[in-house]
N, C-alpha and C positions, 0 to 999 in steps of 0.2 A: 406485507413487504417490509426486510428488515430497514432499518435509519442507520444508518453510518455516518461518521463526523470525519472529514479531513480538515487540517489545521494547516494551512500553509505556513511556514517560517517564518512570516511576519506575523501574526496569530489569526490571520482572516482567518473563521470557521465556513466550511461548505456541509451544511447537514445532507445528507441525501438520500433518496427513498432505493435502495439497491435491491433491484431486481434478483430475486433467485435463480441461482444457475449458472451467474454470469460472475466476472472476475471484479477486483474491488478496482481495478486497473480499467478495467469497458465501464466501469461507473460511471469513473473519474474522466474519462474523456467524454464519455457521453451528457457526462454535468459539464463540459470543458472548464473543468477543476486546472488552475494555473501551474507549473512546476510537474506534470504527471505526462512526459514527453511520447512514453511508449511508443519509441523508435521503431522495435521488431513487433508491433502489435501484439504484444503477449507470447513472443517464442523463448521466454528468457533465455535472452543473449544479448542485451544490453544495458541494465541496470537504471534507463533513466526512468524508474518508476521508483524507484526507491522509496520507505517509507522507514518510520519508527513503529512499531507495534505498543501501543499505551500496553506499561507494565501489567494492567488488570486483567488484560488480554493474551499474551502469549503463551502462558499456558494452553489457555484453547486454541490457537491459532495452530501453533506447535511454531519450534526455530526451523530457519534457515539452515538446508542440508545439500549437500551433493551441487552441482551444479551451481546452484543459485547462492549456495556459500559462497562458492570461490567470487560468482560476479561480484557480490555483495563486499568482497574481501578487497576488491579494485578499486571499491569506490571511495574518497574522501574522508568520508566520516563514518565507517561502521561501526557498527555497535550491535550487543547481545540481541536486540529486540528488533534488530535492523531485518526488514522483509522486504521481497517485491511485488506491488500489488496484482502484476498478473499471476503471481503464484497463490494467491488468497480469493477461494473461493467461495462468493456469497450464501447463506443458508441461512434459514430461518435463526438456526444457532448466536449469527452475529450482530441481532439487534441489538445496539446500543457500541459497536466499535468504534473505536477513537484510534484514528492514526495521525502521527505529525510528518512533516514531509521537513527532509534536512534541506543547513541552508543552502547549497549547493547545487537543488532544484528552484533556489529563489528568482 
């Protein structure tokens, strides 16, 4: 099972054991991770899952396109590496990801 780090905005770290299959967004409520609202349950169509993708990472992860740009585009503070985590699907591949959550989810 891969480990994923959410960093909330204040720096609290949530390490988490992330089930494959399932989104980094159903983790994060499932840890009820603070700041990870996921309003539309993962239909992206409301952005309050927002995250940063740690630079090491988005390469693999790949950016924010189509759709989930534009939400991403509404929000406060986006940025290059800016994702939403129901669009990031857990895999064996992303043991060891680090995402930070802006402040905006504080």
């Amino acid at each position: 099972m891969p480990s994923v780090t959410i960093i909330e905005y204040s720096g609290k770290e949530h390490v988490l054991d992330a089930e494959v299959g399932l989104t980094l967004m159903e983790c994060a409520v499932d840890n009820m991770v603070p700041g990870i609202e996921a309003e539309c349950g993962g239909c992206c169509s409301c952005a309050t899952c927002h995250c940063f993708v740690d630079e090491q990472w988005i390469e693999r992860i790949g950016r924010a396109a189509g759709l989930e740009a534009g939400l991403l585009a509404g929000t406060s503070d986006p940025r290059e590496n800016s994702r939403l985590c129901c669009q990031i699907a857990i895999t064996d591949s992303l043991d060891g990801l680090i995402v930070r959550l802006p402040q905006s989810q504080y």
